[in-house]
FISEFI-923055 format. One line per 4 residues: for each residue z, x, y of C-alpha. Coordinates in Angstrom, 1 decimal, always signed. Each point is the difference from the previous one (the first is absolute). Layout:
Z:X:Y | ...
***
This chain:
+101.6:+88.6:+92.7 | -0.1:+1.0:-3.4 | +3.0:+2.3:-1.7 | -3.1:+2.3:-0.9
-1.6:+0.1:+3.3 | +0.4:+2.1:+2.7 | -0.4:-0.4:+3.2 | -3.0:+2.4:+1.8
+1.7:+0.5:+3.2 | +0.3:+3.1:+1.3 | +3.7:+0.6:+1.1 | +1.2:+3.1:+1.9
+2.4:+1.7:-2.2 | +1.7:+3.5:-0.8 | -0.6:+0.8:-3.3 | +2.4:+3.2:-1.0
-0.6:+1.5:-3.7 | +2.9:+2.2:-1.5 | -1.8:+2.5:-1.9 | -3.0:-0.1:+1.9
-1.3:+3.1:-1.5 | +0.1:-0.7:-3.2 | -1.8:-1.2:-3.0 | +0.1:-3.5:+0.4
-0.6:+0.4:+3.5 | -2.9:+1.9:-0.3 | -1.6:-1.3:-2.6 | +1.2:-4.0:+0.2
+0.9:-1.2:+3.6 | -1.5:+2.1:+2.4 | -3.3:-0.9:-1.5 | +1.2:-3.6:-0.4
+0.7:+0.1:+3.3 | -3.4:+1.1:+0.8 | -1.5:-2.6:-1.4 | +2.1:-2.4:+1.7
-1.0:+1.5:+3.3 | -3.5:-0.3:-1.2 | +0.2:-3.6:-0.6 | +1.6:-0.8:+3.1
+3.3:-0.6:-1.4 | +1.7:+2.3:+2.3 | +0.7:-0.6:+3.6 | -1.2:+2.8:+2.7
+3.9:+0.5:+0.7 | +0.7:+0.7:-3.1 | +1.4:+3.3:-0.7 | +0.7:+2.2:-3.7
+3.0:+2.3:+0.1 | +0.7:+2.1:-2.4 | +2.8:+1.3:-0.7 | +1.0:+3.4:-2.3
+1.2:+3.4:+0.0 | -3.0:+1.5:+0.5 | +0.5:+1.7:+3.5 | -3.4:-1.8:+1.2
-1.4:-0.9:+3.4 | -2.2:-2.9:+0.3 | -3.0:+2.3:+0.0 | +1.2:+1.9:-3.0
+0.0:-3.7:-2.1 | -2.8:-1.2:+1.6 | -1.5:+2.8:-1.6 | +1.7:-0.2:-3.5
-1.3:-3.9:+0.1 | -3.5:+1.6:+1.2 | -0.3:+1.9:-2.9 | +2.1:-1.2:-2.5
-1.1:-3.9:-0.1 | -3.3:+0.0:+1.9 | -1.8:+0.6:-3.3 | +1.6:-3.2:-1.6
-1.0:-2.5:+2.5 | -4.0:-0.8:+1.0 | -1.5:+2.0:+2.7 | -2.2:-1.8:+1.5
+2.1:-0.9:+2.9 | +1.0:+3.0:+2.1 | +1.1:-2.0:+2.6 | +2.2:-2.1:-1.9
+1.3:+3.2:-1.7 | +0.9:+1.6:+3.8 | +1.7:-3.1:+0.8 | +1.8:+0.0:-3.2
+1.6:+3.4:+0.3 | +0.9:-0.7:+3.8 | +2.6:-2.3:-1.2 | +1.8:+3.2:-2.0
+3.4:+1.7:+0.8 | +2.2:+1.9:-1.3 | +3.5:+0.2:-0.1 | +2.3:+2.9:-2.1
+3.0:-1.5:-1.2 | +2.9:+1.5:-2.6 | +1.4:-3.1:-1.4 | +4.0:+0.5:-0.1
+0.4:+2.9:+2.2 | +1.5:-0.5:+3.2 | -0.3:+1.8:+3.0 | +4.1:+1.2:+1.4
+1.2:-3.4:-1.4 | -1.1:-2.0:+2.9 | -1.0:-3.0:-1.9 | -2.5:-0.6:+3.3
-1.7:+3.6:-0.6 | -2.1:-0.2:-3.4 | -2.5:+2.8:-0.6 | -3.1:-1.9:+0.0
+1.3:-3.1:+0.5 | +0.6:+0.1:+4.4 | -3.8:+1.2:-0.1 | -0.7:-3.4:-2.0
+1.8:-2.1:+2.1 | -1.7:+1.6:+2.9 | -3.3:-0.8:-1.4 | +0.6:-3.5:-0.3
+2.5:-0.7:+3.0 | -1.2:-2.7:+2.1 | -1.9:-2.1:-2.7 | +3.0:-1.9:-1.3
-1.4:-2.8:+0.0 | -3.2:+1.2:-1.9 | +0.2:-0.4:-3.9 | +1.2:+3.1:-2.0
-0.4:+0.8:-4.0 | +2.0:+2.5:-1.7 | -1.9:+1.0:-3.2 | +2.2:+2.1:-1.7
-2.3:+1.9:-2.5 | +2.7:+2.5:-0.8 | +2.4:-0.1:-3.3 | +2.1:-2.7:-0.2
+3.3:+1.8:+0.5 | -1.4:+0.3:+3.8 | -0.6:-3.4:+0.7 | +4.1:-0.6:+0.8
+0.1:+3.3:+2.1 | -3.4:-1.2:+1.6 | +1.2:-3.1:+1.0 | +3.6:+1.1:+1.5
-1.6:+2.5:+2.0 | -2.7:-2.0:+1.5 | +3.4:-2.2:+0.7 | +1.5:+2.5:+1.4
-2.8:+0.9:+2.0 | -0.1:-3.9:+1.2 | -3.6:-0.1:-1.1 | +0.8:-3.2:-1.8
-1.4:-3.2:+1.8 | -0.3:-3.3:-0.8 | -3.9:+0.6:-0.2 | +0.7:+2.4:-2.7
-0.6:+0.2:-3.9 | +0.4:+2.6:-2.7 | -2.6:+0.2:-3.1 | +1.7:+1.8:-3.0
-2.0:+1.7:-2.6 | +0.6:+0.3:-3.3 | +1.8:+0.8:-2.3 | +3.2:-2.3:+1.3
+2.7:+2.2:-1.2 | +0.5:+0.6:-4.3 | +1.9:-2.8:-1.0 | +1.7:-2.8:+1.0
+3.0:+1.2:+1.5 | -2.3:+2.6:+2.0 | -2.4:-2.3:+1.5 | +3.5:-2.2:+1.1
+1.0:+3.1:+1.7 | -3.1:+0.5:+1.8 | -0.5:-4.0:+1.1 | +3.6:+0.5:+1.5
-0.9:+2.7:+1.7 | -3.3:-1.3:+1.4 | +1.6:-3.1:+0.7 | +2.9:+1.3:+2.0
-2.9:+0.5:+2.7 | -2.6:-2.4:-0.7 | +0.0:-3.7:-0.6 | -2.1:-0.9:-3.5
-2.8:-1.5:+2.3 | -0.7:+3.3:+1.4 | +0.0:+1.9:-4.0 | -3.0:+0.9:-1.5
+0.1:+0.6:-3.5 | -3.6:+1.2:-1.0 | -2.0:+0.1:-3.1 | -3.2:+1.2:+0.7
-1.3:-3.1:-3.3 | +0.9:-2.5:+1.9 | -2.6:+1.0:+2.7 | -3.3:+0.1:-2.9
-2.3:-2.5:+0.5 | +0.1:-1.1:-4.1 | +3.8:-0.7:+0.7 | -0.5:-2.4:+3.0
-3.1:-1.2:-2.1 | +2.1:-0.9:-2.9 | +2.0:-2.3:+2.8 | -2.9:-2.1:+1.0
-1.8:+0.2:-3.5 | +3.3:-1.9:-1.2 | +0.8:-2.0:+3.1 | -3.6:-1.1:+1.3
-2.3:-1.0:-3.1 | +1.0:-2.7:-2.2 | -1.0:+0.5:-3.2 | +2.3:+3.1:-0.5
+3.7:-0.9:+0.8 | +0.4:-2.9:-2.6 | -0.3:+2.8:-2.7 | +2.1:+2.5:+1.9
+2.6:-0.6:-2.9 | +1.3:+0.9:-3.3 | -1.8:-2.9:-1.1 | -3.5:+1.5:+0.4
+0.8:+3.8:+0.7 | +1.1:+2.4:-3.4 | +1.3:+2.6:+2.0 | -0.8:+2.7:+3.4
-0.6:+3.5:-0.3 | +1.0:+2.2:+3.4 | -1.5:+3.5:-0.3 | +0.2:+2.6:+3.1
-1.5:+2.9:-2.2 | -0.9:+3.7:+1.7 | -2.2:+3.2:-1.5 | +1.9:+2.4:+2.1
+3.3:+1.8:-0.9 | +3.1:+1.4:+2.3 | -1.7:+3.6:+1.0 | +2.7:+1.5:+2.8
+1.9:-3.7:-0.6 | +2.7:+0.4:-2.8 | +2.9:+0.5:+2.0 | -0.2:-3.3:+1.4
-1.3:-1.9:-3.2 | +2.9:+1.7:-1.9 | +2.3:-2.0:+1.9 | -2.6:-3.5:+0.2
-1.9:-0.6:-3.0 | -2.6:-2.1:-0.3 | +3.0:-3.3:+0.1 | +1.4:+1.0:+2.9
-3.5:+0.7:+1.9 | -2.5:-2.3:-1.4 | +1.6:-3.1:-1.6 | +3.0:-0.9:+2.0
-2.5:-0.6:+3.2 | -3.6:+0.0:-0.8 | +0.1:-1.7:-3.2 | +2.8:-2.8:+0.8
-1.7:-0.6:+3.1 | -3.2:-0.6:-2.0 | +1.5:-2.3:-2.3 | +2.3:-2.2:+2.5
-3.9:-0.3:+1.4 | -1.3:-1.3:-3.1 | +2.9:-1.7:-1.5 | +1.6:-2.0:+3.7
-0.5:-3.5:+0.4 | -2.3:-1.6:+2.8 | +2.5:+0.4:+3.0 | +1.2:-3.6:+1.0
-0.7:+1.0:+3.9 | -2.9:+2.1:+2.0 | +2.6:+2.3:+1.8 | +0.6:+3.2:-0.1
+3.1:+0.4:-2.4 | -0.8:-3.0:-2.5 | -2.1:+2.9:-1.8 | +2.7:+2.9:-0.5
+2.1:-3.0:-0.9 | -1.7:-0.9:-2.7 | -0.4:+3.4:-1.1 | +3.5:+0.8:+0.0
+0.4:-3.1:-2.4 | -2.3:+2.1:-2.6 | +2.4:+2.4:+0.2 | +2.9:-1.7:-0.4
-1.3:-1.5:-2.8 | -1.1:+3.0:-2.4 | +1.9:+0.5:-3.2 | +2.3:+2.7:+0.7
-1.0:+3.2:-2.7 | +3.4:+1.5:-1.2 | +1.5:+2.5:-2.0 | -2.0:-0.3:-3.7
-2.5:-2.2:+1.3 | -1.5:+2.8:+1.8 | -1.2:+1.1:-3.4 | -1.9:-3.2:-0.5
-1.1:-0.7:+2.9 | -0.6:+3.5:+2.1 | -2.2:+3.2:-1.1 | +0.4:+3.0:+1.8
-2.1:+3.2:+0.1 | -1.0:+3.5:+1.1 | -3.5:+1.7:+0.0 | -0.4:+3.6:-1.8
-2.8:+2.5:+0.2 | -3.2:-1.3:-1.6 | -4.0:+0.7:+1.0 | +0.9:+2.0:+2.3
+2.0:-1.4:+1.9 | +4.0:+1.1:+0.4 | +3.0:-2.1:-1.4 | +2.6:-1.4:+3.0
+2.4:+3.1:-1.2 | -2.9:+2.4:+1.0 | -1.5:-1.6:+2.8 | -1.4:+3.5:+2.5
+2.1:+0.0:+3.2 | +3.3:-1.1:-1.5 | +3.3:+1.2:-0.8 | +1.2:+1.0:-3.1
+0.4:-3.1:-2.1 | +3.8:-1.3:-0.6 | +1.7:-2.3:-2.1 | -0.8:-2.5:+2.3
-3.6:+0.5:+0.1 | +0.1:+0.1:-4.0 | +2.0:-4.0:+0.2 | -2.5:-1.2:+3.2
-2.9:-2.2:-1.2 | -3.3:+0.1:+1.6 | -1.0:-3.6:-1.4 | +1.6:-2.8:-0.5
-0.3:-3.8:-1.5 | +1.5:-3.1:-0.3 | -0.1:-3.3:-1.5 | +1.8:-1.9:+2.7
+0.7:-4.2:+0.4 | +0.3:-2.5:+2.1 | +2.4:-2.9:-0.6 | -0.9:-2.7:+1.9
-2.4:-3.1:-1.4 | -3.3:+1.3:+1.3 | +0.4:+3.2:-1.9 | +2.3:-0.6:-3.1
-1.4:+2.1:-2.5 | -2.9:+1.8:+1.6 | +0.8:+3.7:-0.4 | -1.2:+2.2:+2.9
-0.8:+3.5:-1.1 | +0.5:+2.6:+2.8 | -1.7:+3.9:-0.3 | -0.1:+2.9:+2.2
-0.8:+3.6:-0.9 | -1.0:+3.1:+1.3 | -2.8:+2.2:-2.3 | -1.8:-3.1:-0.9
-3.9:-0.1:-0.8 | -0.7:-2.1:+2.9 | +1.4:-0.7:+3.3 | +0.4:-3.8:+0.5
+2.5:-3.1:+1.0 | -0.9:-3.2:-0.9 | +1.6:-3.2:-1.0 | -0.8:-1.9:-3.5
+0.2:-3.1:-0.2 | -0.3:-1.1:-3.6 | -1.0:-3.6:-0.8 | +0.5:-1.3:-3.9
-2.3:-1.4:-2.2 | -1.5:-3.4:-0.3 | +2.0:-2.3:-1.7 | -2.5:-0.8:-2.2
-3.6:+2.4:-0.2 | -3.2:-1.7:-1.0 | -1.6:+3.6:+0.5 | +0.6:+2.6:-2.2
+0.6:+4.0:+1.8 | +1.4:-1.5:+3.2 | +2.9:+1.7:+1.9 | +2.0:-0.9:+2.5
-0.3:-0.4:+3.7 | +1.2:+2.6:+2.3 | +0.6:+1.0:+3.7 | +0.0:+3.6:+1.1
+0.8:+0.7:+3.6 | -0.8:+3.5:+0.6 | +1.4:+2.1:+2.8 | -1.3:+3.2:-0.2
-2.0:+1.8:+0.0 | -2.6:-2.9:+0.8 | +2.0:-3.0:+0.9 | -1.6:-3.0:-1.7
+0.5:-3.2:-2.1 | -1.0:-0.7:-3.6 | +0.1:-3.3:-1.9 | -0.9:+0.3:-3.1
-1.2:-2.6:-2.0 | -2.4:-1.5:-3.2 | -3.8:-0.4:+0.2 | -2.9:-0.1:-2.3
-2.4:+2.6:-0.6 | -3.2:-0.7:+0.3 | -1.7:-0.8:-3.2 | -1.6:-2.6:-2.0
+2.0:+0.3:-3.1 | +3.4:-0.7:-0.4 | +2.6:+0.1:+3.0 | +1.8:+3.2:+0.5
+2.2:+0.6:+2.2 | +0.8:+2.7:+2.5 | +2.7:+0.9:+2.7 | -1.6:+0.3:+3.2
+1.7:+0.8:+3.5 | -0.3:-1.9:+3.3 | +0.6:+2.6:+2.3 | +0.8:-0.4:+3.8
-0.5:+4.5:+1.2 | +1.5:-0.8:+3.6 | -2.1:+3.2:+0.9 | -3.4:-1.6:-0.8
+1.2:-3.5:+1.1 | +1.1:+0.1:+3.4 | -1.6:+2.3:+2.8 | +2.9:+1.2:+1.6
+1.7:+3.0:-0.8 | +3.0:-0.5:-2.2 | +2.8:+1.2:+2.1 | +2.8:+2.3:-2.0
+3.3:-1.3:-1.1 | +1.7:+2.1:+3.1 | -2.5:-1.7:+2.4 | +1.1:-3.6:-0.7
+3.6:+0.7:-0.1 | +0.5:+2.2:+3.4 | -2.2:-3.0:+1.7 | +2.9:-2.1:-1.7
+2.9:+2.5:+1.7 | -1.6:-0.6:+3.4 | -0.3:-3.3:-0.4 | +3.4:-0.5:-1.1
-0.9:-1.9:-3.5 | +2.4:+1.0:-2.3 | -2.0:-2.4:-3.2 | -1.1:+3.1:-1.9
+2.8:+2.3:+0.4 | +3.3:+0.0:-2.3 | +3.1:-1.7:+1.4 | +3.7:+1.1:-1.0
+0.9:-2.0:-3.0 | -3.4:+0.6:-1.4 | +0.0:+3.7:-0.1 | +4.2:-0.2:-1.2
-1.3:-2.8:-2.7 | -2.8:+2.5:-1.5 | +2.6:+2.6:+0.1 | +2.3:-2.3:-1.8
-2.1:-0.8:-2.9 | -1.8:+3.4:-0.4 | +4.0:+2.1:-0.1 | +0.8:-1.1:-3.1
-2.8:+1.4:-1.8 | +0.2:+3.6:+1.7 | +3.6:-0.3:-0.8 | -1.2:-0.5:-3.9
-2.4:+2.7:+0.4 | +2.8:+2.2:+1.3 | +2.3:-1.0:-2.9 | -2.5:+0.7:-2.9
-0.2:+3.3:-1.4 | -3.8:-0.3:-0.5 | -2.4:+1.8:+2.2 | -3.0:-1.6:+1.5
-2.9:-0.4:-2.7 | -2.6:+2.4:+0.4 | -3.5:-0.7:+0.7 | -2.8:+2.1:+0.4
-1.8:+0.3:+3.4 | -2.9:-2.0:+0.4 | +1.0:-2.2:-2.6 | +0.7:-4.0:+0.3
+4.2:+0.7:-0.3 | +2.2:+0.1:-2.6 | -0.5:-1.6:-3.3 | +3.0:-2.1:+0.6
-1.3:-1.9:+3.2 | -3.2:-1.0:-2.6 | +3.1:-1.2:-2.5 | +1.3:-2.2:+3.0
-2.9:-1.9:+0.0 | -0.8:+0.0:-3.3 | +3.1:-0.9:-2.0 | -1.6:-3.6:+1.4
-3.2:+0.2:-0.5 | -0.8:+1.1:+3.2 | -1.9:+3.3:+1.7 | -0.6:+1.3:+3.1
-3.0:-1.1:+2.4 | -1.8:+3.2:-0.6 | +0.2:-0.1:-3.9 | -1.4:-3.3:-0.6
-3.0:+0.5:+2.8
***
């Protein structure tokens, strides 16, 4: 089987999510998990706990899930959507606070237990979508509990701690109770279909991996760019930023992607091994060289809209929220022979005039043009919102006068291509957690490598007694980010469509 594939049995599992009245819950994995249901992907034993401190019975989250996700999933199967809800519990838990000191009486946790006591032997997943200074309490008291089997695994969202020594701190703990088999490290990218695309578009068609090189490639443009702001949101962004929460996981993950090389075996860790070379193998960005290479920014009021230090529904601003940026780029570089040279530019931003991610794969030139107006090829792997691949290349126009040229896209829309539904990045990678492949998911040295090379630049960031640049919302970012492409002739994908 395939590092990529998956297989579509059925198993029988627990599936227990911390936090299972939240956000993400509501809005991500319950309906994920719908649609997994949906497809068949989910045996008729298979049960979804949740887990909060909400104070609900069953009925009372069957209820919540009734109303609150109902409306995001079709409805043209009321069966299937009776069935769905028949595999919800819920179970109150207070992370932390012991009951006497009896480390066998756990508020919550005794009614857990008794929920699944006598399926040991049964699979159970512990997705812990909860902030990350729970995961090590999590995982200690479902320990304590004994809920720990053999059978088990633990999917950890992000964001992994906020810098190295952090996310260290939290593998230890995690580790202390589960082996790195059973660790899930998830990154909701890795699960997009243009991402496993990229894989088989490098890895499965000829013509396209020869030139997968500095030789034929000027450089690759990594953009995960967002129209909306931080309304009610500041008080964590204040102490993430748009380094700590975009680039040190979705971006590096998109660029070990784009930049590995073809795995030397078809198992299951020969592909986070190769992207944890990628990582190894960046050009660490210190003190000064944050200046040249790094632009950092923060959106203020403009048509309309508020600045970050405004936002409606946040605190008072601080010092800290006056030093946070709310974009961020980077000219980063990979020194190994395939990539010598080739800069990779990455962006995210919040207050942008578009919401998109997408990967730009710039060719060069010709070496020598009989043509006049041509421009070089390029490859545009789009992940949202419409997922999608574009090739651009030369072609005629039609006319019978002289040849001009024109740039003209081959465009693969997996939407219009394929018939089946394109599942969501949360579908693919819970069928993954049941089915115990780890292949898209971040192992330990690859999350404590990203974290390596990205702490040097916040600490330079900390260090300089400049404040973010500002940039006004709706715009394409600061005008330094345009400098960091175009002290070299360069621009961004946008400016030169």
């Amino acid at each position: 089987m395939s590092p990529l594939s998956t297989s579509a049995t059925a198993y029988a599992a627990d599936l227990v999510v911390f936090g299972g009245t939240g956000d993400l819950s509501m809005r991500k994995l319950l309906p994920a998990l719908y649609h997994c249901d949906r497809d068949g992907r989910l045996s008729p034993e298979t049960r979804i706990i949740a887990m909060s401190r909400g104070g609900l019975t069953d009925d009372d989250f069957r209820g919540k899930v009734d109303a609150g996700v109902r409306r995001q999933v079709p409805a043209d199967d009321p069966d299937g959507w009776r069935r769905f809800l028949g595999r919800l519990h819920h179970v109150s838990v207070d992370v932390g606070r012991r009951a006497g000191g009896d480390d066998t009486d756990l508020p919550g946790w005794s009614a857990l237990a008794a929920l699944l006591a006598g399926q040991e032997e049964r699979d159970r997943v512990f997705y812990l979508a909860s902030p990350p200074r729970t995961f090590g309490p999590f995982c200690r008291e479902l320990a304590a509990a004994g809920l720990v089997t053999p059978r088990s695994r633990v999917v950890l969202e992000k964001p992994l701690g906020h810098d190295l020594v952090s996310a260290r701190r939290i593998n230890d703990e995690v580790g202390a109770i589960f082996d790195e088999r059973q660790i899930f490290r998830i990154d909701h990218y890795l699960g997009k279909e243009t991402v496993q695309n990229l894989l088989v578009l490098r890895f499965a068609n000829a013509f396209l991996e020869p030139i997968w090189n500095s030789l034929w490639i000027d450089h690759v443009q990594i953009t995960v760019a967002e129209t909306v702001g931080t309304p009610g949101r500041r008080g964590y962004y204040d102490h993430a930023g748009a380094l700590r929460d975009m680039v040190q996981n979705h971006l590096l993950q998109l660029l070990c992607m784009t930049a590995m090389e073809p795995p030397a075996r078809n198992d299951r860790e020969a592909i986070r091994d190769e992207k944890v070379k990628v990582l190894q193998s960046l050009l660490p960005i210190t003190g000064t060289e944050a200046d040249r290479f790094t632009v950092r920014g923060q959106y203020t009021e403009a048509a309309g809209m508020p600045g970050y230090l405004h936002e409606p529904g946040s605190t008072p601003p601080t010092e800290a929220s006056r030093r946070v940026e709310t974009f961020a780029a980077i000219r980063a570089e990979i020194r190994n022979w395939r990539w010598a040279g080739v800069p990779f530019y990455l962006r995210t931003g919040k207050r942008l005039p578009r919401r998109t991610s997408e990967i730009v794969v710039q060719f060069k030139d010709v070496p020598h043009s009989i043509f006049p107006g041509g421009t070089p090829n390029r490859l545009v792997l789009r992940l949202q919102p419409e997922e999608g691949i574009e090739l651009h290349i030369m072609a005629k126009e039609p006319g019978a006068g002289e040849v001009a040229l024109k740039p003209v896209p081959l465009s693969l829309s997996f939407g219009e291509t394929f018939t089946a539904r394109v599942p969501e990045a949360y579908e693919r990678l819970l069928t993954d957690v049941l089915a115990a492949n780890p292949t898209l998911f971040m192992r330990r040295d690859e999350v404590e490598a990203a974290w390596r090379w990205i702490d040097p630049i916040l600490a330079a960031w900390e260090s300089s007694a400049d404040l973010p640049e500002p940039y006004p919302a709706g715009s394409t970012g600061p005008a330094g980010a345009h400098e960091l492409l175009g002290r070299s002739g360069r621009a961004w994908h946008e400016e030169e469509a």
